[in-house]
ChimeraX commands (.cxc) that place a marker at each C-alpha (Angstrom):
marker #1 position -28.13,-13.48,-13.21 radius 0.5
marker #1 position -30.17,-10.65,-14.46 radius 0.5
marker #1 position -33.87,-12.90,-13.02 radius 0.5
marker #1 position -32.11,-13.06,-9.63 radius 0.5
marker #1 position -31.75,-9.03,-9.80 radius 0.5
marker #1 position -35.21,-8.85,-10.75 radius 0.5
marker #1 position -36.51,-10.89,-7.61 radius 0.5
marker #1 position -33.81,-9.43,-4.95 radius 0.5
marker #1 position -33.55,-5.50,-6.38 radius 0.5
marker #1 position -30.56,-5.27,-4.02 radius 0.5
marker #1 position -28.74,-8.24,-5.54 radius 0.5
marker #1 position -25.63,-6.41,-7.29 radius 0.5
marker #1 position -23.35,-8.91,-9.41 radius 0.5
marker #1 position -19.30,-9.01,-8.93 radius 0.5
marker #1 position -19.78,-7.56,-12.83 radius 0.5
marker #1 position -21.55,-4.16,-11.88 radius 0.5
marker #1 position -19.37,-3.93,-8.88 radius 0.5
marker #1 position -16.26,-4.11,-10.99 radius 0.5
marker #1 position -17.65,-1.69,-13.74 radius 0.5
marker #1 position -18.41,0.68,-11.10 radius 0.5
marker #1 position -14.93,0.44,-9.12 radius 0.5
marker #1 position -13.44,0.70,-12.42 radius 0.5
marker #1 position -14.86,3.95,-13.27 radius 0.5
marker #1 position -13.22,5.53,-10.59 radius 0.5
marker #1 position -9.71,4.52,-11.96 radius 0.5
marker #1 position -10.60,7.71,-14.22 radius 0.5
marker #1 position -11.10,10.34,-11.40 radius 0.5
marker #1 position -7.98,11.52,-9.43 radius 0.5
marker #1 position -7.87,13.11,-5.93 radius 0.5
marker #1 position -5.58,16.12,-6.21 radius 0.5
marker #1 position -4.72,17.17,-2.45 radius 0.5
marker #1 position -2.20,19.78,-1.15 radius 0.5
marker #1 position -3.81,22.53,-3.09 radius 0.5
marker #1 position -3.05,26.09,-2.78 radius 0.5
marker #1 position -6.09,28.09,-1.18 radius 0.5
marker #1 position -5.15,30.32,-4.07 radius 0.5
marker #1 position -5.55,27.34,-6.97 radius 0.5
marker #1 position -8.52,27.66,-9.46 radius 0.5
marker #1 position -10.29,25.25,-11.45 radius 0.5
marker #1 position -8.64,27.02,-14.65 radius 0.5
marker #1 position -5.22,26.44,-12.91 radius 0.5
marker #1 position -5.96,22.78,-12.28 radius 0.5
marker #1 position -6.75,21.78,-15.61 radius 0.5
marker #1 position -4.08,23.42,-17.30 radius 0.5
marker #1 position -1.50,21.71,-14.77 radius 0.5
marker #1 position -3.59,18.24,-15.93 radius 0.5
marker #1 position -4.29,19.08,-19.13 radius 0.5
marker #1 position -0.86,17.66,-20.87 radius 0.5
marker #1 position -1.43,13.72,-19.83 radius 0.5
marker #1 position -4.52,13.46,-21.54 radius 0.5
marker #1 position -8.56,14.50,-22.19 radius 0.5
marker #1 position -9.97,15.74,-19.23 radius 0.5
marker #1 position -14.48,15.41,-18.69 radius 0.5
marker #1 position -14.30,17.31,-15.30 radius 0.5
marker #1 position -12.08,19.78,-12.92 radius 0.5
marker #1 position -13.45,20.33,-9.55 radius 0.5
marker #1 position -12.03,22.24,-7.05 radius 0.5
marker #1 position -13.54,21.65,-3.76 radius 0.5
marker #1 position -14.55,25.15,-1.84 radius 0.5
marker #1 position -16.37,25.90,1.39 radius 0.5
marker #1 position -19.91,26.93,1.51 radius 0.5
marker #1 position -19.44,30.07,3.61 radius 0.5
marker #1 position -16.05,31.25,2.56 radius 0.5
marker #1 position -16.14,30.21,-1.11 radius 0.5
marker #1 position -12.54,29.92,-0.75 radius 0.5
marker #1 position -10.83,26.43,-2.00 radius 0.5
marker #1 position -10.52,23.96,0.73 radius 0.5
marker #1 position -7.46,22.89,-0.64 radius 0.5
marker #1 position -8.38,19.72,-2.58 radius 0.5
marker #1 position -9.69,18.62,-5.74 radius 0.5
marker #1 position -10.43,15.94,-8.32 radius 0.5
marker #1 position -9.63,16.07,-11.95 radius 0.5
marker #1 position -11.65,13.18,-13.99 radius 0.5
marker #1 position -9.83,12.05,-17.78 radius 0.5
marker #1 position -11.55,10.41,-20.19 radius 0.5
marker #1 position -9.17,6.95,-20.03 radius 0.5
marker #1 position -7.36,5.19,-17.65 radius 0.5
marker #1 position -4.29,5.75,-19.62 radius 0.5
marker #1 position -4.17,9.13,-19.42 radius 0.5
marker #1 position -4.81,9.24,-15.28 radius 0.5
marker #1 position -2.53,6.80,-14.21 radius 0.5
marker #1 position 0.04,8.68,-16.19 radius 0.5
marker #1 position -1.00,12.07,-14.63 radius 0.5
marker #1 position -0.84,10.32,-10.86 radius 0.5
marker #1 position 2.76,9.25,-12.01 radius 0.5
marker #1 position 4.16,12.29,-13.18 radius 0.5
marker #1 position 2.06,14.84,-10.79 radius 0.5
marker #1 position 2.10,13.75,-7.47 radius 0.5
marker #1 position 4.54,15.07,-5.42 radius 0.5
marker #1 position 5.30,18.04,-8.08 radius 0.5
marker #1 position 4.93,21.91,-7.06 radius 0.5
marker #1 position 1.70,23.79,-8.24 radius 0.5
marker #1 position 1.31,26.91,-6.81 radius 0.5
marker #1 position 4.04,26.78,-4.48 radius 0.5
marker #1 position 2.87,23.38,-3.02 radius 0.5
marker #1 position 3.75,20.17,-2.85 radius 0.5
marker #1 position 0.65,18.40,-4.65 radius 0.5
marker #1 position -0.87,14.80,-3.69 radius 0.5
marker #1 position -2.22,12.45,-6.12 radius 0.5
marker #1 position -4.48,9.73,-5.23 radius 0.5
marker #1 position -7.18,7.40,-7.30 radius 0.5
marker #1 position -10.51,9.39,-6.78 radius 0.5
marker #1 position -13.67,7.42,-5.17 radius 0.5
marker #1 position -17.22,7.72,-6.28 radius 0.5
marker #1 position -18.60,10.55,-5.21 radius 0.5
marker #1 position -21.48,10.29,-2.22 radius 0.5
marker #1 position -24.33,9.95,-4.55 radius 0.5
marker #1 position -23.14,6.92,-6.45 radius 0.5
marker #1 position -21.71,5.89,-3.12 radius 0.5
marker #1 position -24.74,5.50,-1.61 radius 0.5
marker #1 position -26.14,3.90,-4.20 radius 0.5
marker #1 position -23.14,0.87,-4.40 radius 0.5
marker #1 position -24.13,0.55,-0.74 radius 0.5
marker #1 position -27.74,0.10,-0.89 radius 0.5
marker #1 position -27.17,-2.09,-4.70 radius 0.5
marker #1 position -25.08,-4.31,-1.99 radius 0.5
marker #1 position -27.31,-4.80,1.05 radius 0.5
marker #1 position -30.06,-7.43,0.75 radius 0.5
marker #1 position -33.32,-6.35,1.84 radius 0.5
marker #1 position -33.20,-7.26,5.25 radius 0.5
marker #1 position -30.34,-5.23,5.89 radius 0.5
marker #1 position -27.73,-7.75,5.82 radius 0.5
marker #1 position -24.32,-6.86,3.56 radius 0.5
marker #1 position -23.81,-8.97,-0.09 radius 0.5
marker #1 position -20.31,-9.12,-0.67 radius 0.5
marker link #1:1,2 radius 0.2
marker link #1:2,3 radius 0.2
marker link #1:3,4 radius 0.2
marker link #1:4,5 radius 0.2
marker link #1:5,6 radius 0.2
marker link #1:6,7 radius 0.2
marker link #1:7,8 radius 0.2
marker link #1:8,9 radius 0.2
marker link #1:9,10 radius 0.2
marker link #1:10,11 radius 0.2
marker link #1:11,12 radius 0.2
marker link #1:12,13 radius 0.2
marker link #1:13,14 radius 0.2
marker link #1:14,15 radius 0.2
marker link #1:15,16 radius 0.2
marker link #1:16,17 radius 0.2
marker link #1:17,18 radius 0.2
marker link #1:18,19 radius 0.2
marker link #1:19,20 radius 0.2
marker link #1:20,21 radius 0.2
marker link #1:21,22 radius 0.2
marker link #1:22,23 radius 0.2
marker link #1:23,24 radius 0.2
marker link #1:24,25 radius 0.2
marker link #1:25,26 radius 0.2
marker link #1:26,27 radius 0.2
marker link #1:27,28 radius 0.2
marker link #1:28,29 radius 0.2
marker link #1:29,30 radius 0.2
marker link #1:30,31 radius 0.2
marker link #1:31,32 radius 0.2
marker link #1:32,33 radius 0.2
marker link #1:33,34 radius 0.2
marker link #1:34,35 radius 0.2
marker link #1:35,36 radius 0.2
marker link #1:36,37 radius 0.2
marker link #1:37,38 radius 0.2
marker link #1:38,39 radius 0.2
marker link #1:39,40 radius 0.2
marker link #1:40,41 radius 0.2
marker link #1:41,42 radius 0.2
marker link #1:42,43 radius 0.2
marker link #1:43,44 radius 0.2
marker link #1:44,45 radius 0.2
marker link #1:45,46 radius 0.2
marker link #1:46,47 radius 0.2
marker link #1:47,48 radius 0.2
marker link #1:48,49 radius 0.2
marker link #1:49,50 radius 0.2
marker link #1:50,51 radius 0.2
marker link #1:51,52 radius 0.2
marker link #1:52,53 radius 0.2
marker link #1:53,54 radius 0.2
marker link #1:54,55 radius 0.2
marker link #1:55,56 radius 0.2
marker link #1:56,57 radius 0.2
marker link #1:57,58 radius 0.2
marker link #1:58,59 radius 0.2
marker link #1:59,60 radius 0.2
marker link #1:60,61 radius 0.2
marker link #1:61,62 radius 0.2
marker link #1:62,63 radius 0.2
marker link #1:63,64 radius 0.2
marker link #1:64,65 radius 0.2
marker link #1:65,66 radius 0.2
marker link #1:66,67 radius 0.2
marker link #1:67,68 radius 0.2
marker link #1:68,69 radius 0.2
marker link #1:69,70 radius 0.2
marker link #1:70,71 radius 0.2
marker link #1:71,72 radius 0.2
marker link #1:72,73 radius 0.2
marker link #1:73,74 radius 0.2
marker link #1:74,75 radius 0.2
marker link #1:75,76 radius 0.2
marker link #1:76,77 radius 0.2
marker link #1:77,78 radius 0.2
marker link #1:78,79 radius 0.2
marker link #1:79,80 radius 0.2
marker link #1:80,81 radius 0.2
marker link #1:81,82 radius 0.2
marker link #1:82,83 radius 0.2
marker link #1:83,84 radius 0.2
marker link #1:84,85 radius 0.2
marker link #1:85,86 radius 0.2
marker link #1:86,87 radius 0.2
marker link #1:87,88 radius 0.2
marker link #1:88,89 radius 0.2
marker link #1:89,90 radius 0.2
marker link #1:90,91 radius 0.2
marker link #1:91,92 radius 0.2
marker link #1:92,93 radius 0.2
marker link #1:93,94 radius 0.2
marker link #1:94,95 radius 0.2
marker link #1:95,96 radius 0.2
marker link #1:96,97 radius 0.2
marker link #1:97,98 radius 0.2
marker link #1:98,99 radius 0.2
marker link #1:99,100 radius 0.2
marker link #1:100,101 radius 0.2
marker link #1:101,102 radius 0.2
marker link #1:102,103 radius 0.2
marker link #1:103,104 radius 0.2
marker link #1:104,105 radius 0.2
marker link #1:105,106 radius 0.2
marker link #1:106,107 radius 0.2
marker link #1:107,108 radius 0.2
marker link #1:108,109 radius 0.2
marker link #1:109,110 radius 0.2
marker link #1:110,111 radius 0.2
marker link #1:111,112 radius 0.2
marker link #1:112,113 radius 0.2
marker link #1:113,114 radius 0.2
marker link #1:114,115 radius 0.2
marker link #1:115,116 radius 0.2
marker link #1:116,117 radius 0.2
marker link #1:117,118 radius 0.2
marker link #1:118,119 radius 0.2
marker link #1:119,120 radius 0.2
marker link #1:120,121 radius 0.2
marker link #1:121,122 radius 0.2
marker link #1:122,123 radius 0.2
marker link #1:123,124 radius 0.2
marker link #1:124,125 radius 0.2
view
């Protein structure tokens, strides 16, 4: 396995796929945010299910203002899944909050992609 990523760079095994779909079972999508909802405001909403890495509010460029969405990332699965169970759908803010598994973010997502094309352009699955 690890000669054949050697030869064919874009060769990525079922393993490293799984590892890196995994990781994402540890970042949650929080949508239905206030425009009014901080990063400070977010993790102390989260901050009872478990240890959190990263908050991240998502704001606009121009505006600065939040765009109403967010992700919070937890150090275990444990502790997410029980934060999606218990959060979503609950008031914060005055608003009725979504919960959803997080992806990757573009970055890594772009890198999945081009770990899972072959070199002639063709998709490994």
């Amino acid at each position: 396995m690890h000669s054949l990523s050697r030869i064919c760079p874009g060769f990525s095994s079922p393993l490293h796929r799984w590892l890196t779909w995994r990781c994402s079972c540890t970042r949650l999508f929080v949508g239905g945010l206030s425009y009014d909802t901080n990063e400070t405001a977010l993790k102390d909403a989260f901050d009872e299910y478990g240890e959190i890495i990263e908050v991240k509010v998502i704001c606009d460029r121009v505006s600065g203002k939040s765009r109403g969405y967010g992700f919070v990332h937890y150090s275990t699965e444990v502790a997410a899944n029980k934060a999606l169970k218990e959060m979503d759908g609950q008031l914060l803010d005055g608003r009725n909050i979504r919960i959803h598994y997080g992806h990757v973010d573009g970055k890594q997502s772009t890198q999945l992609r081009s770990q899972t094309t072959a070199s002639n352009g063709t998709q490994i699955t």
